[in-house]
Structure formats: C-alpha cells, structure tokens
N, CA, C and O of each residue as an XYZ file, in Angstrom:
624
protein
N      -4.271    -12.053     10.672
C      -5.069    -11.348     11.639
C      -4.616     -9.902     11.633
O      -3.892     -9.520     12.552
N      -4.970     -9.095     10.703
C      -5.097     -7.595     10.906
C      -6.187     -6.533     11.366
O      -7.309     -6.511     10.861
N      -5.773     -5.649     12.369
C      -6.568     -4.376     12.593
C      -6.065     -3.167     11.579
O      -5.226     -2.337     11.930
N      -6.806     -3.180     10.037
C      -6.126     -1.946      9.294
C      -6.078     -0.033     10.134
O      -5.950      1.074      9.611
N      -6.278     -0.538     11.792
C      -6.027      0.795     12.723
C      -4.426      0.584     12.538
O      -3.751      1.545     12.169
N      -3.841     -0.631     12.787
C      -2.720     -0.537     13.373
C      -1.748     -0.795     11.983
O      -1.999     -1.534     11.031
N      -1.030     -0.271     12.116
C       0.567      0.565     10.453
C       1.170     -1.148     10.246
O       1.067     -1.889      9.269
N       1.787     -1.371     11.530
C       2.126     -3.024     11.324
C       1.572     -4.121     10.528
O       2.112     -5.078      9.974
N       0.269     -3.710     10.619
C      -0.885     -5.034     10.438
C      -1.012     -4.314      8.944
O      -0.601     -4.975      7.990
N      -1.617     -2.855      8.668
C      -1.391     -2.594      7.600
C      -0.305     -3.181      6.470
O      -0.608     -3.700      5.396
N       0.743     -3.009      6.879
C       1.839     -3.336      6.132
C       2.006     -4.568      5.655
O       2.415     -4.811      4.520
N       1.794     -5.144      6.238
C       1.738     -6.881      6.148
C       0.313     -6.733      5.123
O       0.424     -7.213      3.995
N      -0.417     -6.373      5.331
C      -1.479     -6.391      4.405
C      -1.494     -5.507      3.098
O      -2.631     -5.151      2.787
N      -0.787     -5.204      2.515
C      -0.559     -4.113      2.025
C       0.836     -5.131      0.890
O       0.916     -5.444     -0.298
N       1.532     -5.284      1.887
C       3.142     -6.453      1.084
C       2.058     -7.573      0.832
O       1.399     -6.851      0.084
N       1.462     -8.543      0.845
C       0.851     -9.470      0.777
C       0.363     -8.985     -0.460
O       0.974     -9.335     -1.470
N      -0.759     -8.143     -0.587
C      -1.278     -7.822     -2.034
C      -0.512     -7.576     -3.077
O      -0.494     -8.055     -4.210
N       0.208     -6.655     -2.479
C       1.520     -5.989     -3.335
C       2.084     -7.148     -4.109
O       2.006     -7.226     -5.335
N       2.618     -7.982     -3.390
C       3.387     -9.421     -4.152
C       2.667    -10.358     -4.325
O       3.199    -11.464     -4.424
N       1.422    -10.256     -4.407
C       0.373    -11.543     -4.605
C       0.540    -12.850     -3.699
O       0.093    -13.929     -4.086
N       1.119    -12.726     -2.629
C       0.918    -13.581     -1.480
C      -0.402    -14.113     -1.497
O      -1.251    -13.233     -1.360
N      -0.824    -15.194     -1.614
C      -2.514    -15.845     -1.322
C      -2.347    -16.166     -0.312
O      -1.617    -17.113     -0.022
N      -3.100    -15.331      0.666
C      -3.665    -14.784      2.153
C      -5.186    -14.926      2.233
O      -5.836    -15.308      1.261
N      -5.851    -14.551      3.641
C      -6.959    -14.641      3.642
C      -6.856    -13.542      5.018
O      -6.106    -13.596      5.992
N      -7.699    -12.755      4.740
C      -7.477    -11.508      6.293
C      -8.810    -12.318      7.332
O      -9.828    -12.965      7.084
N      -8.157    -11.876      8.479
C      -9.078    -12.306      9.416
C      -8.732    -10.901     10.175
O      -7.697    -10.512     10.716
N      -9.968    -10.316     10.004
C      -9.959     -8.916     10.663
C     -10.441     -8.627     12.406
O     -11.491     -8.947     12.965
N      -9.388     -8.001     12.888
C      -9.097     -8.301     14.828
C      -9.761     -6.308     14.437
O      -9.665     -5.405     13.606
N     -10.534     -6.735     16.030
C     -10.810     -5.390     16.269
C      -9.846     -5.309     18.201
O     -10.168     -6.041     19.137
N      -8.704     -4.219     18.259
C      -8.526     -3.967     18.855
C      -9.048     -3.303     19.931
O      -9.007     -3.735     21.083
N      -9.571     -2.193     19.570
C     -10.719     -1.913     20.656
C     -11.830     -2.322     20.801
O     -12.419     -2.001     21.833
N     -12.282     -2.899     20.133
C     -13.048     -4.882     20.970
C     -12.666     -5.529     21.876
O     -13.317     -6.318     22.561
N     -11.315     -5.179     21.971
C     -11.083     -6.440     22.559
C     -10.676     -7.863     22.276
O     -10.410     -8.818     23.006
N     -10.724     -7.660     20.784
C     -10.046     -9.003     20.260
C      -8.801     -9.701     20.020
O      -8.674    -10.784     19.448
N      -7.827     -8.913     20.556
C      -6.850     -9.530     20.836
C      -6.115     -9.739     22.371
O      -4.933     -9.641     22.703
N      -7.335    -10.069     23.148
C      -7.363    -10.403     24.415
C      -7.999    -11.088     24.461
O      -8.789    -10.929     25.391
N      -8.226    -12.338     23.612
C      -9.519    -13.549     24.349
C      -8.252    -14.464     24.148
O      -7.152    -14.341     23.608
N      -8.961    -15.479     24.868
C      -7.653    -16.685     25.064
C      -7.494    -17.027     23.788
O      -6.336    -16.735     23.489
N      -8.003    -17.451     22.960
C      -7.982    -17.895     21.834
C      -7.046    -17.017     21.072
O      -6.165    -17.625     20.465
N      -7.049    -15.963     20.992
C      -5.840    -14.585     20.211
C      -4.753    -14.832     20.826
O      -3.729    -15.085     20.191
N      -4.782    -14.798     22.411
C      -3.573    -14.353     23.167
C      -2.643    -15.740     23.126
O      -1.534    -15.767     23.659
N      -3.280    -17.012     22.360
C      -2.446    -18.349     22.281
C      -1.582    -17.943     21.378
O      -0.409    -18.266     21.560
N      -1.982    -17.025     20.017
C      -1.551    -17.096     18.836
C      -0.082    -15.976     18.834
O       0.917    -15.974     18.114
N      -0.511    -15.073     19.999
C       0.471    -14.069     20.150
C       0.067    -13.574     22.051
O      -0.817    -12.984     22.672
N       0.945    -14.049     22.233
C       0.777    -13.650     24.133
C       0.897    -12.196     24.628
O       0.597    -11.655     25.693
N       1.548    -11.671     23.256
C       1.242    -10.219     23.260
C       0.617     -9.141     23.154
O       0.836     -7.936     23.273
N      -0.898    -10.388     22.695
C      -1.947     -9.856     22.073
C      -1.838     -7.979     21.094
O      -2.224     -6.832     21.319
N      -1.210     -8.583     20.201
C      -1.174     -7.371     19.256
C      -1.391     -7.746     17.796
O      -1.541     -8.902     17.399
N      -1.393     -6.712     17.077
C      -1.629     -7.641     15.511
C      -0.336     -6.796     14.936
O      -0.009     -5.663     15.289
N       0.334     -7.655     13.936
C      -0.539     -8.326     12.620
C       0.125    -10.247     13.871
O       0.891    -10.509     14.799
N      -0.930    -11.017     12.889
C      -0.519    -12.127     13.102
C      -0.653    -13.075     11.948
O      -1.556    -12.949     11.121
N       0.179    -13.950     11.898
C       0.262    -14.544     10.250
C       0.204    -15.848     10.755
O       1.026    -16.273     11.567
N      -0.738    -16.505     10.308
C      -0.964    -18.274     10.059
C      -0.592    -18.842      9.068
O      -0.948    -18.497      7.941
N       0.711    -20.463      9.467
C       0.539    -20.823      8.163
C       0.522    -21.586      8.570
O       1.272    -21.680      9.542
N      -0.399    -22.889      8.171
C      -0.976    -24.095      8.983
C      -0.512    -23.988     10.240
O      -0.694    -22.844     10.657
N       0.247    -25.015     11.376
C       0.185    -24.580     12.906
C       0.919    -23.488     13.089
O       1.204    -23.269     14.266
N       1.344    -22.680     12.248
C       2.774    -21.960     12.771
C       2.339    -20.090     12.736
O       2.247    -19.315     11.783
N       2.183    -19.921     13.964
C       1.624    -18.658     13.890
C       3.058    -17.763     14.668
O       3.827    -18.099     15.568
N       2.909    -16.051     13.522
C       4.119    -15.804     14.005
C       3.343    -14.331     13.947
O       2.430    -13.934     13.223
N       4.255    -13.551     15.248
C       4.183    -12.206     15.291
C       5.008    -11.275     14.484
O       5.942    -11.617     13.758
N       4.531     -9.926     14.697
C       6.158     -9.069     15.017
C       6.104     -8.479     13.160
O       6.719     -9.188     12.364
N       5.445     -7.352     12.668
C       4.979     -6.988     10.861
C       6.740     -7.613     10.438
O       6.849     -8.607      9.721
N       7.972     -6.899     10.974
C       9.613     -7.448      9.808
C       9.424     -8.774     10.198
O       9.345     -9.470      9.186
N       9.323     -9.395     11.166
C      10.017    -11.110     11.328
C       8.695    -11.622      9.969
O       9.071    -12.495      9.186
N       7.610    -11.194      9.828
C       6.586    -11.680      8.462
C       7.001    -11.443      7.657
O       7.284    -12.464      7.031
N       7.258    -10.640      7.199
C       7.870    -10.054      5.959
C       9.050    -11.024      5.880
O       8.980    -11.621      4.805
N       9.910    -11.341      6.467
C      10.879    -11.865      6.199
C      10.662    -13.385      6.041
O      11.280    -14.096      5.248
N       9.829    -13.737      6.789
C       9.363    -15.266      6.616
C       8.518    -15.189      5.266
O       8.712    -15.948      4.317
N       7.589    -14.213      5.295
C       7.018    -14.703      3.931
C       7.691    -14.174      2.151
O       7.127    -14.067      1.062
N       9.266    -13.931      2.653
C       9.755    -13.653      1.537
C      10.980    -14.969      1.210
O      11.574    -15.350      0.201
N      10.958    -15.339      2.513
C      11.972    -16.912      2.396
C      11.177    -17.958      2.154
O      11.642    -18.984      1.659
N       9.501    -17.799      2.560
C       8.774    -18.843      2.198
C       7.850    -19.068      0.644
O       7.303    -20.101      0.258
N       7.914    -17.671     -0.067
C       7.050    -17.806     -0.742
C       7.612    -17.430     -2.096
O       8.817    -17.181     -2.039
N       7.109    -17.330     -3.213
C       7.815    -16.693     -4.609
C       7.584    -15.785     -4.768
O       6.758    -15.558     -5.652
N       8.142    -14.725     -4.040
C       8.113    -12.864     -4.457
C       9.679    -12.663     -5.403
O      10.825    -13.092     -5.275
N       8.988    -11.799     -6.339
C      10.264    -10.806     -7.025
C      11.093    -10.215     -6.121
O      10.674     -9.434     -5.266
N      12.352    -10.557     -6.252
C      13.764    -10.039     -5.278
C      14.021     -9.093     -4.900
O      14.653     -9.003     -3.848
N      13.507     -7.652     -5.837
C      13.461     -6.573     -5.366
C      12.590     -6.241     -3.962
O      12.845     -5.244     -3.287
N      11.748     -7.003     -3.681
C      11.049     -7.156     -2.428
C      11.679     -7.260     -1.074
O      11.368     -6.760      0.007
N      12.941     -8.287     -1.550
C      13.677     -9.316     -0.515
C      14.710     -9.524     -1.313
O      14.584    -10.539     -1.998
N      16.043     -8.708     -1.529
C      17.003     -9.631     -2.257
C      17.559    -11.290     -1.697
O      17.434    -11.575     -0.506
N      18.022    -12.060     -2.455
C      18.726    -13.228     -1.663
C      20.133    -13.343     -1.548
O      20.713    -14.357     -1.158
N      20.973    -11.686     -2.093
C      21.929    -11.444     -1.654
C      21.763    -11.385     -0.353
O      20.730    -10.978      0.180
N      23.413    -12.046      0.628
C      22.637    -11.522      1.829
C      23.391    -10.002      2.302
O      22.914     -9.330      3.217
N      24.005     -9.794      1.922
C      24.883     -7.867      2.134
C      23.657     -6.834      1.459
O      23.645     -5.726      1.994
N      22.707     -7.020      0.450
C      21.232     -6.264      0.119
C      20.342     -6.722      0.914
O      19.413     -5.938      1.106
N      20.256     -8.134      1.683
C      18.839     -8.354      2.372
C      19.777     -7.540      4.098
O      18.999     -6.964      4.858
N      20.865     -7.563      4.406
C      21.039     -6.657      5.412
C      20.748     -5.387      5.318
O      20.894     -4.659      6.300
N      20.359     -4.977      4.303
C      20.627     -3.457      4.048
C      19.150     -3.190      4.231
O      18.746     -2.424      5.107
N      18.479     -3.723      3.533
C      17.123     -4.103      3.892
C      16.388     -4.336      5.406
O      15.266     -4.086      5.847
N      17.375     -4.827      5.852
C      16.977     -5.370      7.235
C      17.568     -4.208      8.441
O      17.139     -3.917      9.557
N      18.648     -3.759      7.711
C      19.123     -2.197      8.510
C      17.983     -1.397      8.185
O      18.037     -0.753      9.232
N      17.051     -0.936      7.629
C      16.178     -0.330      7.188
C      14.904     -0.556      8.138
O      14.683      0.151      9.122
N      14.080     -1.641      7.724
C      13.468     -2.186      8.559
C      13.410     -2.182     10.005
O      12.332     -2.153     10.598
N      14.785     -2.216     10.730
C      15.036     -1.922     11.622
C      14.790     -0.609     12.735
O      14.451     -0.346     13.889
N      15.209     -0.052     11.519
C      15.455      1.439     11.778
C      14.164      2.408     12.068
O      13.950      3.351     12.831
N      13.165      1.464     10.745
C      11.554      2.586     10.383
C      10.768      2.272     11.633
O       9.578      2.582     11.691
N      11.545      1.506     12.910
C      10.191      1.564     13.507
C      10.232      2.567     14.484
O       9.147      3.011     14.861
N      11.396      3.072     15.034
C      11.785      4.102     15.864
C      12.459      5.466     14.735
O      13.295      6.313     15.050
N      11.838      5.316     13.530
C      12.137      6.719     12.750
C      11.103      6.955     12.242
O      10.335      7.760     12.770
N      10.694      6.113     10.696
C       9.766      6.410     10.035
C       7.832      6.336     10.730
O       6.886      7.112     10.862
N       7.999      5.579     10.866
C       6.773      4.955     11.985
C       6.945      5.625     13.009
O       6.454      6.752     12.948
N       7.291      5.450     13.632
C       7.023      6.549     15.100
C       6.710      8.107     15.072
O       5.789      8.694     15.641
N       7.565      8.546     14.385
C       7.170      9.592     13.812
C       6.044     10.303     13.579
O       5.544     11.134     14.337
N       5.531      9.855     12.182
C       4.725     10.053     11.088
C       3.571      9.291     12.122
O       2.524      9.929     12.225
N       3.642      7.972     12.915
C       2.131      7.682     13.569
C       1.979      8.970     14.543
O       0.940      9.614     14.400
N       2.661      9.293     15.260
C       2.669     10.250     16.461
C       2.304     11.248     16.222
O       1.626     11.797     17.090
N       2.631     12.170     14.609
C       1.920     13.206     14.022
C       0.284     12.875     13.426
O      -0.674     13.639     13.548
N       0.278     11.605     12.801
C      -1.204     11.288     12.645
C      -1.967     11.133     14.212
O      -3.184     11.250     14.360
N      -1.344     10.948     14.936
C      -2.509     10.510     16.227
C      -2.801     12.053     16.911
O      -3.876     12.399     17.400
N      -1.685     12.808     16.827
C      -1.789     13.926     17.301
C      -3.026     15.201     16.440
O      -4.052     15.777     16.801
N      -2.358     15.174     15.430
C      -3.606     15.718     14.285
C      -4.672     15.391     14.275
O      -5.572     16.217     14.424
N      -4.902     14.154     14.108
C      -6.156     13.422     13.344
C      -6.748     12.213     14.526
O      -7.913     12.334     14.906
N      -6.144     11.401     14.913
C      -6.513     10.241     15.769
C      -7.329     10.480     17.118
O      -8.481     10.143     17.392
N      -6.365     11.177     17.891
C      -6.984     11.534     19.559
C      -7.892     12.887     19.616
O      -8.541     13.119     20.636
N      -7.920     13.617     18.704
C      -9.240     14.518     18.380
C     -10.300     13.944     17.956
O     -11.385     14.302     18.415
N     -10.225     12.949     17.010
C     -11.433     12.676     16.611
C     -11.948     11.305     17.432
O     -13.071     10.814     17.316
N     -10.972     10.850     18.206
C     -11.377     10.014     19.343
C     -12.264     10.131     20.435
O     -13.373      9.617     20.578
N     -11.522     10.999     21.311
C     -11.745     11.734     22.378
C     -12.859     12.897     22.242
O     -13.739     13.189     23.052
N     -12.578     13.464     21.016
C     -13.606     14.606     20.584
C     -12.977     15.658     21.702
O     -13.458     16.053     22.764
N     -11.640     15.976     21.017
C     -11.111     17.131     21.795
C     -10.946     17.914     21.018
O     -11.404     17.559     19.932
N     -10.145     19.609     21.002
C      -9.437     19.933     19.776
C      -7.954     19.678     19.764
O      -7.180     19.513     20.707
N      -7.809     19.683     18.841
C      -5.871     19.167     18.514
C      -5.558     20.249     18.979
O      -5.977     21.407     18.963
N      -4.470     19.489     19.543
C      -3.166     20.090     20.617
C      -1.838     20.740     19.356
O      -0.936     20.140     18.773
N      -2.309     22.326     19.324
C      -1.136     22.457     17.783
C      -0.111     22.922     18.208
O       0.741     23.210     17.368
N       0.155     23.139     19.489
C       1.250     23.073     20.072
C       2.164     21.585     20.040
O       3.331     21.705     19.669
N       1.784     20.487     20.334
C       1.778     19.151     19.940
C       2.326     18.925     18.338
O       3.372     18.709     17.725
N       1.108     19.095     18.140
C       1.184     18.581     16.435
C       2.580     19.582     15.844
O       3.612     19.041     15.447
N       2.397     21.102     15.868
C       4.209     21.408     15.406
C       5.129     20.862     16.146
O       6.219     21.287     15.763
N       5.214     20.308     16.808
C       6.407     19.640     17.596
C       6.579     18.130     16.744
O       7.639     17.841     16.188
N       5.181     17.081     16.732
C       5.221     15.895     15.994
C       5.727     16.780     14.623
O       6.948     16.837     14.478
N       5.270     17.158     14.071
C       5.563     17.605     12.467
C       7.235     18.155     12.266
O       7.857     18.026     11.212
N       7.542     18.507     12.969
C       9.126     18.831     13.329
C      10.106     17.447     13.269
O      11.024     17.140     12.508
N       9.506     16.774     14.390
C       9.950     15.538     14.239
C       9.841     14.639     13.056
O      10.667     14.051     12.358
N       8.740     14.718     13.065
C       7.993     13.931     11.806
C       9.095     14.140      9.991
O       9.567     13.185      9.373
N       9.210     15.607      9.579
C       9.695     16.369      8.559
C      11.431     16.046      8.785
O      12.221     16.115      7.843
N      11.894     15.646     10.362
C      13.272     15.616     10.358
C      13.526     14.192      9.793
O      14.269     14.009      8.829
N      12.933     13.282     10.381
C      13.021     11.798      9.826
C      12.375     11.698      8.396
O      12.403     10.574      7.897
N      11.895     12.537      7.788
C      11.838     12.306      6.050
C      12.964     12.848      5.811
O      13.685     12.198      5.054
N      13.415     13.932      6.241
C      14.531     14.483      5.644
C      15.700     13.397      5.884
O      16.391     13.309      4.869
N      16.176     12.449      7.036
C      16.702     11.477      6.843
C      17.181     10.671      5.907
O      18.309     10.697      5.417
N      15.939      9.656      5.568
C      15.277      9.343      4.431
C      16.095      9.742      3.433
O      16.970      8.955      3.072
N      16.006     10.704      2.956
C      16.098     11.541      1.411
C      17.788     11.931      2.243
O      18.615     11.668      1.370
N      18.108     12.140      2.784
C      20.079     12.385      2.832
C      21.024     11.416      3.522
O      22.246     11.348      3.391
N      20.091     10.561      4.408
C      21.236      9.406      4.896
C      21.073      8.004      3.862
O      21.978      7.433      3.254
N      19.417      7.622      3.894
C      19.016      6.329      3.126
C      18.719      6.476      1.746
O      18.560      5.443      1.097
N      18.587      7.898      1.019
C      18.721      7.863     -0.124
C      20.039      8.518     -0.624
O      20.453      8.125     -1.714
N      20.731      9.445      0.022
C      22.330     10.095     -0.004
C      21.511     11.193     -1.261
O      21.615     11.206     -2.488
N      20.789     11.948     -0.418
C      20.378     13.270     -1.066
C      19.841     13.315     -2.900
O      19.973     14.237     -3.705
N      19.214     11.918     -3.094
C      18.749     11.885     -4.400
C      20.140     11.164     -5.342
O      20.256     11.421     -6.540
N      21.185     10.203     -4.572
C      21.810      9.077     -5.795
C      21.279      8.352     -5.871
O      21.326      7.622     -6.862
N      20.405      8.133     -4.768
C      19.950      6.470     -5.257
C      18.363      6.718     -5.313
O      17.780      7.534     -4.599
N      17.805      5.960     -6.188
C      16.352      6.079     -6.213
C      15.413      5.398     -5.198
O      14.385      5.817     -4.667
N      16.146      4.083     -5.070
C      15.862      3.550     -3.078
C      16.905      3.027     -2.323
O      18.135      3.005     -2.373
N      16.049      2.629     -1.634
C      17.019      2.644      0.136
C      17.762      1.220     -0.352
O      18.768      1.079      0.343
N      17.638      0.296     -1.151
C      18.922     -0.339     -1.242
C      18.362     -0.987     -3.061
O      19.129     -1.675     -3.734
C-alpha cells in the first residue's frame, strides 16, 4: 500500500523493484482519505503508508520493511549484509536518514515546490534558504561523517 506522495512508501517501492521483490502496489491516496477508512486503519492504526502484506501479516514503518523483506526474501547482500556488525551499520544509517537525510531534503522540497503549488502561494525564499542550508549541511554530513570525506564509496 503506497502513496508515491509520501518518500517512505516511495522507498519501499523503489527497494522492491530495485531487488526484484514480486510485489503488487496497491495505491492509497492520502488526501482521499484512504488511509482513514476502517479497513486501512486495521492494517496500520496509524493510518500512514507504506504498508506491506504478506498473507495475514501486515507491517508498518518503510526500515522495519526493508528489514523484513531482506530476512524474508532472496536479495543480494549488498542490500542487507548478514554480517551482523555491517547490517548494524546499515541500520545506524537507516536510523539516522530519517531525522537527517529525509527531513531535510523533504522540508526543502515542500518548501520550494510542494506548499506553493498546493496552496497556490508564492514560495517563502526566506524559508527555502534556510531549508537549503539545512538541507546542503546534512549532505555535507553524508560525504564527511558516513562517507569520511570520499574513503569509502558507501555508507557501509
């Protein structure tokens, strides 16, 4: 159950293709309203997406998927090592992108691009250099804490 509005649901949809996961999208419109009918809100009481079915077992939350569908399914390791000191490192990562990389980078897209062309206002560029500040500090991260300034080619 993805809304390709929302980065989470993206992602999950996005790793699924990527590793040839055989999936089937069932596309939620959030501002519908579709993840507020009883029927959604059984599957996730949080009514948010992404949501992943696998026969009865429906699970929230884009890392806890990823991680289930890399213990459940046959993806290449570089995906998911089964070391577990590389799948922490991985999982320190993961952790991390949702209050760095993601927050960020969405907060500069919504500011730019999203709530202007929503609302039909003009962008706030007082705003947007402030997101982009933020935004440019957490790539720079990236590239000197999780890549150590260009030794490593990725984050683990």
């Amino acid at each position: 159950y993805v809304d390709l509005m929302s980065q989470p649901a993206r992602a999950v949809y996005i790793f699924c293709r990527a590793t040839g996961i055989d999936h089937e999208i069932i596309p939620v419109r959030i501002v519908n309203g579709d993840t507020r009918t009883e029927e959604y809100t059984a599957m996730n009481p949080f009514q948010k997406v992404p949501v992943v079915k696998d026969g009865d077992f429906a699970l929230t939350e884009s890392v806890a998927i990823f991680r289930y569908l890399a213990h459940t399914r046959d993806i290449a390791e570089h995906w998911y090592p089964k070391d577990a000191k590389l799948q922490a490192r991985v999982d320190e990562y993961l952790e991390w992108q949702h209050q760095g990389t993601r927050f960020h980078c969405a907060r500069f897209f919504q500011e730019k691009w999203l709530f202007p062309i929503a609302f039909k206002v003009a962008p706030n560029e007082k705003k947007i250099a402030s997101m982009q500040v933020n935004m440019e500090k957490c790539l720079d991260e990236i590239e000197r804490i999780w890549l150590q300034s260009g030794k490593k080619d990725f984050i683990v």
